[in-house]
C-alpha positions in Angstrom: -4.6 26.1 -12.3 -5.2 23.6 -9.3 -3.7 24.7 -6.1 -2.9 21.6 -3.3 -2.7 22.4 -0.2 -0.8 19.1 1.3 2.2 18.0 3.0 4.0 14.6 2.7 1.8 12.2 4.3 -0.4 9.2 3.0 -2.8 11.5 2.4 -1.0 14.0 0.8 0.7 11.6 -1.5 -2.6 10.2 -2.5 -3.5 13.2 -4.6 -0.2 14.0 -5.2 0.1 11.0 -7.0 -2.9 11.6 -8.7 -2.2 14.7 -10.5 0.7 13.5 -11.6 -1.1 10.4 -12.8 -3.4 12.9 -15.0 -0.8 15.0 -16.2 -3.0 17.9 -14.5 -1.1 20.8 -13.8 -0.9 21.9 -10.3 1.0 24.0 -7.6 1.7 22.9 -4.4 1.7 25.0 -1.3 2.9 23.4 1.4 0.8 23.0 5.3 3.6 22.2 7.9 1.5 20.5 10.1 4.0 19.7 12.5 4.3 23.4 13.1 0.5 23.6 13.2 0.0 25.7 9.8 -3.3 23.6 9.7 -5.2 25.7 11.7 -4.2 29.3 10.3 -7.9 30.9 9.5 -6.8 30.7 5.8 -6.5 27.4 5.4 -9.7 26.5 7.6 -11.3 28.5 5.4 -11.0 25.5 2.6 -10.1 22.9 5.1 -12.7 23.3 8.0 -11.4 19.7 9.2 -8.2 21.4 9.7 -6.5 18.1 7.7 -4.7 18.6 4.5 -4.6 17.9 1.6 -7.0 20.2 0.4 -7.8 21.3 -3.4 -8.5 24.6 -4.9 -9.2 24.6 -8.7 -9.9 27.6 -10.5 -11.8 25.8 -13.1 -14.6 23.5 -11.2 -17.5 22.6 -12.9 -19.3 24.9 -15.0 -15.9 26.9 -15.1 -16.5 28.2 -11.6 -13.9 28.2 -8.9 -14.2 25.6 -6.6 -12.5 24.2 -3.4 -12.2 20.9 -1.9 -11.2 18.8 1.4 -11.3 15.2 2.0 -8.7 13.3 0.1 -11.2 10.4 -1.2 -13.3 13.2 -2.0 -10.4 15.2 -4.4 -9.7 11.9 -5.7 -13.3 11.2 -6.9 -13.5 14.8 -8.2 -10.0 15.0 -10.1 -11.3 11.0 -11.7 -14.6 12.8 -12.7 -12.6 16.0 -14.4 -10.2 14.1 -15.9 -12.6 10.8 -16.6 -9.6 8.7 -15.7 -9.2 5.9 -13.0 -13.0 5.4 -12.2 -14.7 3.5 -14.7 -18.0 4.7 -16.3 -19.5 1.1 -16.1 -22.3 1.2 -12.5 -20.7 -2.6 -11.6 -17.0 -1.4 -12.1 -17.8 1.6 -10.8 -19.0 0.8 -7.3 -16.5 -1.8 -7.6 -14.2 1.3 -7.2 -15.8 3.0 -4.7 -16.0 -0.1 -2.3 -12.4 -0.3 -2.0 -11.9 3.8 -1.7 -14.4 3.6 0.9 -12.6 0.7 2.2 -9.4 2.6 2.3 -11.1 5.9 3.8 -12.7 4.2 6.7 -10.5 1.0 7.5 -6.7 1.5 5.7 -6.4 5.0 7.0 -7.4 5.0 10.2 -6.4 2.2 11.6 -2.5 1.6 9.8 -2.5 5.5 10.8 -3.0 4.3 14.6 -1.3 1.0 14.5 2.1 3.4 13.3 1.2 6.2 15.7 1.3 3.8 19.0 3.9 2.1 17.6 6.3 4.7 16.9 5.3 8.1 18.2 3.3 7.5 21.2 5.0 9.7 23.9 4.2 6.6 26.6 4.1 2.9 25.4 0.4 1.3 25.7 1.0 -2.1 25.2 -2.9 -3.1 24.9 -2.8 0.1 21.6 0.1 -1.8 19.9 -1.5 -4.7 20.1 -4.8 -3.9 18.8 -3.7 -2.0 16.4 -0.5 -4.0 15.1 -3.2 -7.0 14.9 -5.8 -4.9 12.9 -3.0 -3.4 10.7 -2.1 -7.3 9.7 -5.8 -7.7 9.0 -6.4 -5.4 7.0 -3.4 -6.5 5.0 -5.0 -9.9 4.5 -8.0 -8.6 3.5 -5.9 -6.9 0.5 -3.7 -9.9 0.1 -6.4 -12.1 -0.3 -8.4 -9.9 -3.0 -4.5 -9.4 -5.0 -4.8 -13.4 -5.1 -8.0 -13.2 -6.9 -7.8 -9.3 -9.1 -4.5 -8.0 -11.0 -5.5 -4.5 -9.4 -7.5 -4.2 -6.2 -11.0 -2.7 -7.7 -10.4 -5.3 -10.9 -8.7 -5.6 -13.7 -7.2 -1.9 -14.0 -5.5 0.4 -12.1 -7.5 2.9 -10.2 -8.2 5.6 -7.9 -8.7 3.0 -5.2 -5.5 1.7 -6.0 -4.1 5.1 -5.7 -5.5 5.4 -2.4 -4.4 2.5 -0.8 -0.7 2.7 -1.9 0.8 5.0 0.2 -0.7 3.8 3.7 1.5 0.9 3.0 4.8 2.7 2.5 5.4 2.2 6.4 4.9 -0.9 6.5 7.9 -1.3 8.7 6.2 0.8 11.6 2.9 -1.2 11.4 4.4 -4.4 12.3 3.7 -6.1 9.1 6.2 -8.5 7.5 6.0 -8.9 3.5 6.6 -12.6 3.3 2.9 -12.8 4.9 1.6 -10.9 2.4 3.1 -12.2 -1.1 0.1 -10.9 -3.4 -0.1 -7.6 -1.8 3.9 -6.8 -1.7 3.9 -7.7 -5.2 0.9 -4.8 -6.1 2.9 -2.7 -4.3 5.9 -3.3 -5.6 4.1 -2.8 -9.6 2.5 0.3 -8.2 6.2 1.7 -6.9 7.4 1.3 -10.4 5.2 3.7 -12.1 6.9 7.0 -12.9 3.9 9.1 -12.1 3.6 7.3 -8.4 7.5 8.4 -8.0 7.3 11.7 -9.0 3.9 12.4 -6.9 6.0 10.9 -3.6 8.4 13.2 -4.3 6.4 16.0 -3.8 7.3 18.3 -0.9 9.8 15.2 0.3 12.6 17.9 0.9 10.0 19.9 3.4 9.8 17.0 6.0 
């Protein structure tokens, strides 16, 4: 049995989604982080970061307990136990892992920034929207462009980087971004929203918030 240690964030709903993409089963225990559960000395224990989600599975490789934190790094783990959403071809492959890396070090960060200055921010620093409304439009050309050119945004199939990337983009509202900008992008997203394993895994915990 996989336990997840999340809450319902992009990051959360990243592997969220993805166990319900692999059909793996899982329980969920739930890290209120707006109550600061993140940095009990249990959950530091597995999460030294003190940032969710993080993974325990009781059968890791060689059948050996194993725990995990970093969501691009439960991704890549759950894609190699499962051998689905990361292709097995080296091209396709680091294909893949451009655009997770893009995610982990660009999408994340900076949408997470452009929606915290934005919206929470307890004072308003004009020069912080700014930058970070601009960067979050970026970032969305950047996608939009490589949706003009690719049905999915590591290739031709759906994948973990796809997975990734999704729910950053659920607030697009709070980013600054307007859709009719982005026509390629809104209309991956808009595929991806329709999968039954993308609901169910945003679902998850969505009463808890």
């Amino acid at each position: 049995m996989i336990e997840l240690f999340s809450w319902p964030t992009p990051n959360g709903h990243k592997i969220h989604i993805m166990l319900e993409e692999c059909e793996l089963p899982y329980q969920v225990r739930a890290v209120n982080i707006g109550a600061g559960e993140q940095f009990a000395p249990d959950f530091l224990r597995i999460s030294p970061n003190n940032k969710i989600p993080a993974l325990v599975d009781s059968d890791g490789p060689g059948a050996a307990p194993i725990s995990l934190f970093e969501s691009g790094a439960i991704l890549l783990y759950l894609a190699e136990k499962t051998g689905r959403f990361l292709p097995t071809d080296p091209r396709a492959r680091l294909e893949v892992m451009q655009w997770l890396m893009f995610q982990v070090g660009g999408v994340g960060p900076m949408l997470g920034q452009a929606h915290h200055f934005r919206v929470y921010a307890p004072v308003k620093v004009d020069y912080a929207i700014e930058r970070y409304t601009r960067e979050a439009q970026r970032l969305y050309g950047v996608m939009d462009r490589r949706l003009a050119q690719s049905a999915w945004m590591a290739g031709n199939d759906y994948s973990i980087a796809d997975i990734a990337i999704y729910p950053w983009l659920r607030s697009w509202q709070n980013q600054g971004i307007d859709w009719t900008d982005f026509p390629h992008l809104k209309a991956w997203f808009d595929r991806i929203g329709e999968r039954p394993a993308v609901q169910r895994g945003c679902a998850v915990l969505s009463q808890a918030r």
